[in-house]
DRENFILO-654783 format. One record per atom (N, C-alpha, C): atom name; x, y, z; residue in one letter; residue number from 1. Coordinates in pm, 1 decimal, always signed. Each point is the difference from the previous one (the first is absolute). Layout:
<recs>
<a: CA&u: X&v: Y&w: Z&r: A&k: NUM>
...
</recs>
This chain:
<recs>
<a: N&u: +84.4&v: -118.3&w: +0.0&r: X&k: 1>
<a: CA&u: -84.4&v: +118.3&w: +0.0&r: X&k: 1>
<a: C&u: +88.6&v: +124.3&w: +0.0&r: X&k: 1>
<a: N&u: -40.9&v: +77.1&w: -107.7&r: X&k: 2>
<a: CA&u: +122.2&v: +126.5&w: +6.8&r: X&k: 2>
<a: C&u: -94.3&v: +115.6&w: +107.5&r: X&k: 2>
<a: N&u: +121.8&v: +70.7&w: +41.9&r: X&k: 3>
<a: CA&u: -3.4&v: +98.4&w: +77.8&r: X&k: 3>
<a: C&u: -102.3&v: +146.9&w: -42.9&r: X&k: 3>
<a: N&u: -49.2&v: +1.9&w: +93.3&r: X&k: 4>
<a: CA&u: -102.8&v: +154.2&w: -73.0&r: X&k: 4>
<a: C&u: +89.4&v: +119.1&w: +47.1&r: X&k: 4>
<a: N&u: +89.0&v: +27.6&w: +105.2&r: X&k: 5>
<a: CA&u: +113.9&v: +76.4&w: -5.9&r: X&k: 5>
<a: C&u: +24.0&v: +88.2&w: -136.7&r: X&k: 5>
<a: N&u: -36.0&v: +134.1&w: -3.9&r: X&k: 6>
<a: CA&u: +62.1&v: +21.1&w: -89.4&r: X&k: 6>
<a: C&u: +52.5&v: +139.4&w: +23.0&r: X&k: 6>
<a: N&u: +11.8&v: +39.2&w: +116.0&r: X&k: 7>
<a: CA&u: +126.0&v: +146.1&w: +72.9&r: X&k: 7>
<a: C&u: +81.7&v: -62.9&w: +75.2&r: X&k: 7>
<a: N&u: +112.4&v: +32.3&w: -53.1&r: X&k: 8>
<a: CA&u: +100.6&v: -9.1&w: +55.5&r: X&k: 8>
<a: C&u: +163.5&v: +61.4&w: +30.4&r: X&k: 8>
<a: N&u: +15.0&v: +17.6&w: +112.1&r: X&k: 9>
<a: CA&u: +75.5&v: +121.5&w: +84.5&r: X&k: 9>
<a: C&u: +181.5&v: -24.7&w: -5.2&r: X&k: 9>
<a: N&u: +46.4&v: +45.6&w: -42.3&r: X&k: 10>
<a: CA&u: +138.1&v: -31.4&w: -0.9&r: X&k: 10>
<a: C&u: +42.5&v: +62.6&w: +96.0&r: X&k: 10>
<a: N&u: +146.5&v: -47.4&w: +98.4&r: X&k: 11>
<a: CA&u: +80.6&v: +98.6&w: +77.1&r: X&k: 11>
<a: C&u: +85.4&v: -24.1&w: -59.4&r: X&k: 11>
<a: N&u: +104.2&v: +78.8&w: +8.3&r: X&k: 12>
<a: CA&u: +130.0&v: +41.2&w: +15.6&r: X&k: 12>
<a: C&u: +45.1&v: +26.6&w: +160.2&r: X&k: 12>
<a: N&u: +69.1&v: -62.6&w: +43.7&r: X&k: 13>
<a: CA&u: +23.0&v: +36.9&w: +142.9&r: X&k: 13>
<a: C&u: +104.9&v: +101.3&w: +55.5&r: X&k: 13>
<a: N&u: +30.9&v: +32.7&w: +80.2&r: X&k: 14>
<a: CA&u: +101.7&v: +125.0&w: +58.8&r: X&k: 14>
<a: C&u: +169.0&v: -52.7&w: -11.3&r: X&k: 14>
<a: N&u: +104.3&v: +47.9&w: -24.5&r: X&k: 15>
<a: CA&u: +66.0&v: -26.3&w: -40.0&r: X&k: 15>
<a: C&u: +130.3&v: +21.4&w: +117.4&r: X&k: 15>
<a: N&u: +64.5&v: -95.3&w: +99.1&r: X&k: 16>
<a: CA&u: +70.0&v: +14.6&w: +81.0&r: X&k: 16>
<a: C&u: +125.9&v: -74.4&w: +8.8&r: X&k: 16>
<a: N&u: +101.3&v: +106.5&w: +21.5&r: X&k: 17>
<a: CA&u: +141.7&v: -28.9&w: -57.3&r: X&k: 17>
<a: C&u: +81.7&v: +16.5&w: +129.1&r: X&k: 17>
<a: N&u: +118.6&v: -5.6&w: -3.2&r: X&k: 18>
<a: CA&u: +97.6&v: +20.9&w: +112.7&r: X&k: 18>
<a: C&u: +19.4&v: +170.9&w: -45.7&r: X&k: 18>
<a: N&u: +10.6&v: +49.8&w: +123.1&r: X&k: 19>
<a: CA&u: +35.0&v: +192.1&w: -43.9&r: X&k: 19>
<a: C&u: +106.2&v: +18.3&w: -36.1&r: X&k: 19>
<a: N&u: +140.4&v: -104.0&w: -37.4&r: X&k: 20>
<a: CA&u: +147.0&v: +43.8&w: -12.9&r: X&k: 20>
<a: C&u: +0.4&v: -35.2&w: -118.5&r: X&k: 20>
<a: N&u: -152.5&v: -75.7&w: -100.7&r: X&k: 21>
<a: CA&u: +20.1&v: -10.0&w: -101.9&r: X&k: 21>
<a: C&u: -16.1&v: +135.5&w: -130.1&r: X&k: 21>
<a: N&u: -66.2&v: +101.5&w: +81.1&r: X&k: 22>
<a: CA&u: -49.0&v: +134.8&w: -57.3&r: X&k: 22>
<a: C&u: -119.8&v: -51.2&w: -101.4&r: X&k: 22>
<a: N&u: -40.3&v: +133.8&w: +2.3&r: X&k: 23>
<a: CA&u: -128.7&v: -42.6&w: -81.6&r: X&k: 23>
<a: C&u: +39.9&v: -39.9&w: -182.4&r: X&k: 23>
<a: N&u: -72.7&v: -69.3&w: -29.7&r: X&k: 24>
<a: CA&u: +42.4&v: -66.2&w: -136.6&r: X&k: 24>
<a: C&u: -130.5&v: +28.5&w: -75.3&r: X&k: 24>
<a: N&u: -67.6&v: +82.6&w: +14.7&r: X&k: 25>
<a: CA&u: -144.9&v: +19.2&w: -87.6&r: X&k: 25>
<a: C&u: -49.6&v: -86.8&w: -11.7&r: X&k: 25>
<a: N&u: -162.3&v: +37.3&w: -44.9&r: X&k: 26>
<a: CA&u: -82.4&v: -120.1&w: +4.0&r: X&k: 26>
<a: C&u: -55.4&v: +57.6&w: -151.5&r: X&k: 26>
<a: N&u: -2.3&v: -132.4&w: -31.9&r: X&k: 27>
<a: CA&u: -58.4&v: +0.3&w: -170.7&r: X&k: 27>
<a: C&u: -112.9&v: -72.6&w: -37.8&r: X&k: 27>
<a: N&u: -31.6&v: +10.1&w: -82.9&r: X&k: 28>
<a: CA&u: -147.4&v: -71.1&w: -42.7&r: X&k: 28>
<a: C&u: -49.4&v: -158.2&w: +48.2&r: X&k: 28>
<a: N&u: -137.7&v: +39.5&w: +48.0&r: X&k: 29>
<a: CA&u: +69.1&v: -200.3&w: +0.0&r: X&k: 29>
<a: C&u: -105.9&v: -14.6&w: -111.6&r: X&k: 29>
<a: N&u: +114.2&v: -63.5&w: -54.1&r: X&k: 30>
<a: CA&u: -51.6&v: -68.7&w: -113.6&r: X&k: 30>
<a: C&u: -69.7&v: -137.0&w: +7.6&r: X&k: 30>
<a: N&u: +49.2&v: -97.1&w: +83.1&r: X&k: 31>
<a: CA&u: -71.3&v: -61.4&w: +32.2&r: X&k: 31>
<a: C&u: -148.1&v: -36.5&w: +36.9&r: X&k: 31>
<a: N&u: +24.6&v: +80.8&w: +91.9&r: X&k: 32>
<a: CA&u: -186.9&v: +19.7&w: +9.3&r: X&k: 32>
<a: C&u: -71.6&v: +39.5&w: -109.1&r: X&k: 32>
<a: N&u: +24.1&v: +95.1&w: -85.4&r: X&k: 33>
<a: CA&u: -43.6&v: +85.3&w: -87.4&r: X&k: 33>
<a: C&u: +14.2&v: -161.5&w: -156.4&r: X&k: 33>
<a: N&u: +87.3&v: -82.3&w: +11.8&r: X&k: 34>
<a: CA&u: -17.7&v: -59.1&w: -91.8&r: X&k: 34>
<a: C&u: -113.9&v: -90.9&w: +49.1&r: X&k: 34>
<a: N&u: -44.9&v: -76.4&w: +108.0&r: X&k: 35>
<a: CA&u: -53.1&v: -31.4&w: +59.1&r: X&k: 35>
<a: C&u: -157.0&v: +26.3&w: -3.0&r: X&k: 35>
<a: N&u: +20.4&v: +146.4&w: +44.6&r: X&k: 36>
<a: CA&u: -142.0&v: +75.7&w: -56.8&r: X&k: 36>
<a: C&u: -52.9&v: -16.8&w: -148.6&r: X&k: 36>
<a: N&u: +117.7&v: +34.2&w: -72.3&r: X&k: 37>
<a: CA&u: -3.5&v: -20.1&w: -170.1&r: X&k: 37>
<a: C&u: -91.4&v: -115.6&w: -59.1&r: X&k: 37>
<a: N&u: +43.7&v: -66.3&w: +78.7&r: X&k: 38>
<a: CA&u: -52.7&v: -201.4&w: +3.2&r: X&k: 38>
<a: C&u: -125.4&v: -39.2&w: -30.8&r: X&k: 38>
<a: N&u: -44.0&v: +67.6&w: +160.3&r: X&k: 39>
<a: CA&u: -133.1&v: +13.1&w: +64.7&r: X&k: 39>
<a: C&u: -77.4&v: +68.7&w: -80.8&r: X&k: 39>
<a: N&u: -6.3&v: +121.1&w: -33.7&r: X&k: 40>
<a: CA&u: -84.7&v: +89.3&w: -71.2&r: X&k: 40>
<a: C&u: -7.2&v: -64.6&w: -125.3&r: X&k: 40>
<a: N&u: +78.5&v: -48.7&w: -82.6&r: X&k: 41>
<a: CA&u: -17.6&v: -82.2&w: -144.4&r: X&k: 41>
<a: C&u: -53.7&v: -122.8&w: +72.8&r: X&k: 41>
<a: N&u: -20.6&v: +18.1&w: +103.0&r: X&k: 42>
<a: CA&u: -99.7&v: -173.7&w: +31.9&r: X&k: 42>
<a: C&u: -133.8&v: +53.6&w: +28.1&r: X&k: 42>
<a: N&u: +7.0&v: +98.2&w: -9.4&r: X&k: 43>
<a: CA&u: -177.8&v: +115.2&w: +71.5&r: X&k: 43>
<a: C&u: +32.0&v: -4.4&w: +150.6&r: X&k: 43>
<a: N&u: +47.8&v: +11.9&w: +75.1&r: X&k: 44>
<a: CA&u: +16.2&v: +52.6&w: +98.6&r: X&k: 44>
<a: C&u: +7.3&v: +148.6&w: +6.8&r: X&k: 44>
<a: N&u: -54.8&v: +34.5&w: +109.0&r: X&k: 45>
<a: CA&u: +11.7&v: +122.9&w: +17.1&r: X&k: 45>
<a: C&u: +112.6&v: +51.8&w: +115.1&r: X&k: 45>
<a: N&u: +116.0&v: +46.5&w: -11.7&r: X&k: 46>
<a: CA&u: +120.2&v: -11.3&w: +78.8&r: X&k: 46>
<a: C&u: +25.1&v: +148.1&w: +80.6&r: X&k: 46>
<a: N&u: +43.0&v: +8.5&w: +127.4&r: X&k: 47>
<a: CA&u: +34.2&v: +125.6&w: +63.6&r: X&k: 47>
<a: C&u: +176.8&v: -69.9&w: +41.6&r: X&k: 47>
<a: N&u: +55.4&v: +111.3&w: -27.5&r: X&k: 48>
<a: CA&u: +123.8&v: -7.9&w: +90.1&r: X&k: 48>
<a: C&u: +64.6&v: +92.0&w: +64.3&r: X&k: 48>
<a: N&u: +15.8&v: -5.9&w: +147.3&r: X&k: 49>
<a: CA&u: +29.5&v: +51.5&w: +102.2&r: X&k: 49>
<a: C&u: +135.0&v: -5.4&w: +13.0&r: X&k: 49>
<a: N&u: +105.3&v: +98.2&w: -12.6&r: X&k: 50>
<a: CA&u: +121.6&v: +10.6&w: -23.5&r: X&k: 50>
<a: C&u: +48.3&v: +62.4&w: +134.8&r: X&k: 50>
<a: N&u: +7.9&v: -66.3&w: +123.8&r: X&k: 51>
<a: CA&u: +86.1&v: +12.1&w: +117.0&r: X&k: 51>
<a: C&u: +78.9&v: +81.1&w: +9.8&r: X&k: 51>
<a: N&u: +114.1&v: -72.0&w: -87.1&r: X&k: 52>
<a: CA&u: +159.3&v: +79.5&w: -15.5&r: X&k: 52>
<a: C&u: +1.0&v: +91.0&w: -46.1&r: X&k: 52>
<a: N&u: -79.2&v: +81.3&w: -77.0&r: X&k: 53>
<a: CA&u: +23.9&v: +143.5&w: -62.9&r: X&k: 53>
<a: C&u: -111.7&v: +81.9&w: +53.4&r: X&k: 53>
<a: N&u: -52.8&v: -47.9&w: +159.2&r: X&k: 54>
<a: CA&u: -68.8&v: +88.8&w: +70.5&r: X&k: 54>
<a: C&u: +62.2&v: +113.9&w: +24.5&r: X&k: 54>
<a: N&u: +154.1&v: +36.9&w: +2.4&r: X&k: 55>
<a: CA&u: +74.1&v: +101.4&w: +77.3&r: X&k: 55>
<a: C&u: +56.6&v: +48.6&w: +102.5&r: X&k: 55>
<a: N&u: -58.7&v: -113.5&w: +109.4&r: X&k: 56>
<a: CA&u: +104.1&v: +0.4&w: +145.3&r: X&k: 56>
<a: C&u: +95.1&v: -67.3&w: +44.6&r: X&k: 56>
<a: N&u: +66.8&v: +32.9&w: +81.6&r: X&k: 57>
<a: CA&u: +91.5&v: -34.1&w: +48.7&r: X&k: 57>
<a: C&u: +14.0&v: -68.1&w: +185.6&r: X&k: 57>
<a: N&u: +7.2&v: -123.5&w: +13.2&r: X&k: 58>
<a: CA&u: -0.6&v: -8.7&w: +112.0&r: X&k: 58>
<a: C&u: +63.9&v: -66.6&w: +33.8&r: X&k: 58>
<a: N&u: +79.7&v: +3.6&w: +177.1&r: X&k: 59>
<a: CA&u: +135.6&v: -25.0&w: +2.9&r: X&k: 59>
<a: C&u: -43.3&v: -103.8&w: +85.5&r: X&k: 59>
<a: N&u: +58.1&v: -137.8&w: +16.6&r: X&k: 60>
<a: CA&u: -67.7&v: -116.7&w: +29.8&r: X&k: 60>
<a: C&u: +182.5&v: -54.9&w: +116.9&r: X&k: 60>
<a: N&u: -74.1&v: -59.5&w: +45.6&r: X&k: 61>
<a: CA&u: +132.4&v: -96.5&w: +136.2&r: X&k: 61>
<a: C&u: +82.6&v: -69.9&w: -79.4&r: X&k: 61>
<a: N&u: +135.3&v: +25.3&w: +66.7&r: X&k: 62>
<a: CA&u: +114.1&v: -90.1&w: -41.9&r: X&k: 62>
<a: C&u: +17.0&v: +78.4&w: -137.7&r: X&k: 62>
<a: N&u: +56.7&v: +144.1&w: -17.3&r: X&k: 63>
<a: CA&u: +24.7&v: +83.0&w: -96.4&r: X&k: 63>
<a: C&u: -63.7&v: -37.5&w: -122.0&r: X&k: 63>
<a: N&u: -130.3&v: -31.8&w: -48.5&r: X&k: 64>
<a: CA&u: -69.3&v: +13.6&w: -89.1&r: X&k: 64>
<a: C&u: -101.5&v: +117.7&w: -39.8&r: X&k: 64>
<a: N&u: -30.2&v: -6.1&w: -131.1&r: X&k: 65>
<a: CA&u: -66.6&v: +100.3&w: -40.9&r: X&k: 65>
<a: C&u: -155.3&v: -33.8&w: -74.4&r: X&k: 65>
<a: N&u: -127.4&v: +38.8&w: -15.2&r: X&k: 66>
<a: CA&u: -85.0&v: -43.8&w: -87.8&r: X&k: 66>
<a: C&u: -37.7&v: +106.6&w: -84.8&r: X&k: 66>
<a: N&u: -25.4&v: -49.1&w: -117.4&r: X&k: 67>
<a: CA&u: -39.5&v: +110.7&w: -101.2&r: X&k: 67>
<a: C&u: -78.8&v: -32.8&w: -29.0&r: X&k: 67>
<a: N&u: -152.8&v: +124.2&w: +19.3&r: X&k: 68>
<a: CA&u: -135.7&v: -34.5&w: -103.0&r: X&k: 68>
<a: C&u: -87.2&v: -21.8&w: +142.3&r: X&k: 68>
<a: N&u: -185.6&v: -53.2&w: -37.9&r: X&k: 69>
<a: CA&u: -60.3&v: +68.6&w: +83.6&r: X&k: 69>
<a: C&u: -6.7&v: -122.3&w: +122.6&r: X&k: 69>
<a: N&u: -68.2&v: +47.3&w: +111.3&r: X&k: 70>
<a: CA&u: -46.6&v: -89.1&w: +118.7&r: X&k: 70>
<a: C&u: -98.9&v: -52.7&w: -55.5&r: X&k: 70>
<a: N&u: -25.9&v: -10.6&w: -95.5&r: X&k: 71>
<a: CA&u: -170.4&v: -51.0&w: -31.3&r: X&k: 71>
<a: C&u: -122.6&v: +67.5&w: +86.7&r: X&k: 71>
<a: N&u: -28.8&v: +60.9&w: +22.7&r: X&k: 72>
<a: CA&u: -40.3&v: +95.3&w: +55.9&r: X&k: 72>
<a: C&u: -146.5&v: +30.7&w: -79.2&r: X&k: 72>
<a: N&u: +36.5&v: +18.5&w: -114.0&r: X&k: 73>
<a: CA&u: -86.3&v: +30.5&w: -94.7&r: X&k: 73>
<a: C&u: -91.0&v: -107.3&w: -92.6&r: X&k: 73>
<a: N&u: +42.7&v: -132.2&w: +34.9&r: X&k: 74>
<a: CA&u: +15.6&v: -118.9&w: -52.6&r: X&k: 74>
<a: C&u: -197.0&v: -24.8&w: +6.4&r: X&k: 74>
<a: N&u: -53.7&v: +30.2&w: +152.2&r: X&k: 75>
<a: CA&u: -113.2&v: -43.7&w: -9.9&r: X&k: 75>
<a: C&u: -78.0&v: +110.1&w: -95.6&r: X&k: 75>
<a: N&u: +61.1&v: +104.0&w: -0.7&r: X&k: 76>
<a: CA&u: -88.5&v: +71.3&w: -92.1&r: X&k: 76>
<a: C&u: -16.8&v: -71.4&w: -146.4&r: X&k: 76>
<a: N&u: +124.4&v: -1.9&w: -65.2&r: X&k: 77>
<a: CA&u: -10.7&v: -74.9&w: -122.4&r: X&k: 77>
<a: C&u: -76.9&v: -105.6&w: -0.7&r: X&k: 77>
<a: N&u: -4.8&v: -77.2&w: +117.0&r: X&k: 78>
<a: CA&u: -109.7&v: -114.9&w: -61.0&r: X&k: 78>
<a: C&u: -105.4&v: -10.9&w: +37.7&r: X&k: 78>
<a: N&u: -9.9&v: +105.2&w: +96.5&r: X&k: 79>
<a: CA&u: -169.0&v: +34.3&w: -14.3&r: X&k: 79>
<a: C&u: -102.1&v: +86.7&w: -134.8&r: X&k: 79>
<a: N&u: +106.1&v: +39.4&w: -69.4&r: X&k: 80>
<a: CA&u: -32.2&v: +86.2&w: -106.0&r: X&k: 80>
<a: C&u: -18.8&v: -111.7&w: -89.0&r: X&k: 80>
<a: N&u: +98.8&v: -119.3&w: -30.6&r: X&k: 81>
<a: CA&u: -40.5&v: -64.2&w: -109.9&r: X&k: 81>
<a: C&u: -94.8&v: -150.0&w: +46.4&r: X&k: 81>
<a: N&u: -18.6&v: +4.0&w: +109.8&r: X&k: 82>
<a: CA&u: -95.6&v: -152.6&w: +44.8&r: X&k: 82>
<a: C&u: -77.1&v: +52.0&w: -18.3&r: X&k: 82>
<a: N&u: -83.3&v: -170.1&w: -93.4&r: X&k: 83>
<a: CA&u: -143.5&v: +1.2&w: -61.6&r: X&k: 83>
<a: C&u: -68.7&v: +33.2&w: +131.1&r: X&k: 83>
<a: N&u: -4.5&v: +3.9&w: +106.4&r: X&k: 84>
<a: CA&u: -61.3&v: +20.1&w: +139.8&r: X&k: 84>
<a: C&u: +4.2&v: +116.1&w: +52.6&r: X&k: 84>
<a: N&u: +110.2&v: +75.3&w: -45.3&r: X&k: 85>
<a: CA&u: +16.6&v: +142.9&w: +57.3&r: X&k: 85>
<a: C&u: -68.7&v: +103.2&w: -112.9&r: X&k: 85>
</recs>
């Protein structure tokens, strides 16, 4: 029996490095985005939530760093796209 599913939410997650590595930019993810590519030529209807190029910076234990959001915003997005919301 196939799935009646047909939104579906991509993340990208936050991006956390050692701080002595300096920041190395964050670039497309392509991945997801090919991913998405997939889906939508399958009729899916696709959102993707890109973490890492939220814009913050937060300084995490044992000299680490995170880049991109707390998710914070996360329930908003999927209350906007659930068939329920």
């Amino acid at each position: 029996m196939r799935s009646k599913i047909r939104n579906v939410l991509l993340i990208r997650p936050a991006i956390t490095q050692p701080r002595d590595m300096g920041y190395q930019g964050i670039g497309e993810p392509l991945g997801v985005l090919y991913i998405a590519a997939f889906l939508r030529g399958h009729g899916y209807k696709v959102h993707v939530f890109d973490a890492a190029s939220a814009g913050m910076v937060r300084e995490r234990r044992g000299g680490y760093l995170t880049y991109g959001s707390d998710y914070s915003g996360l329930a908003d997005v999927v209350a906007k796209i659930s068939p329920a919301g």
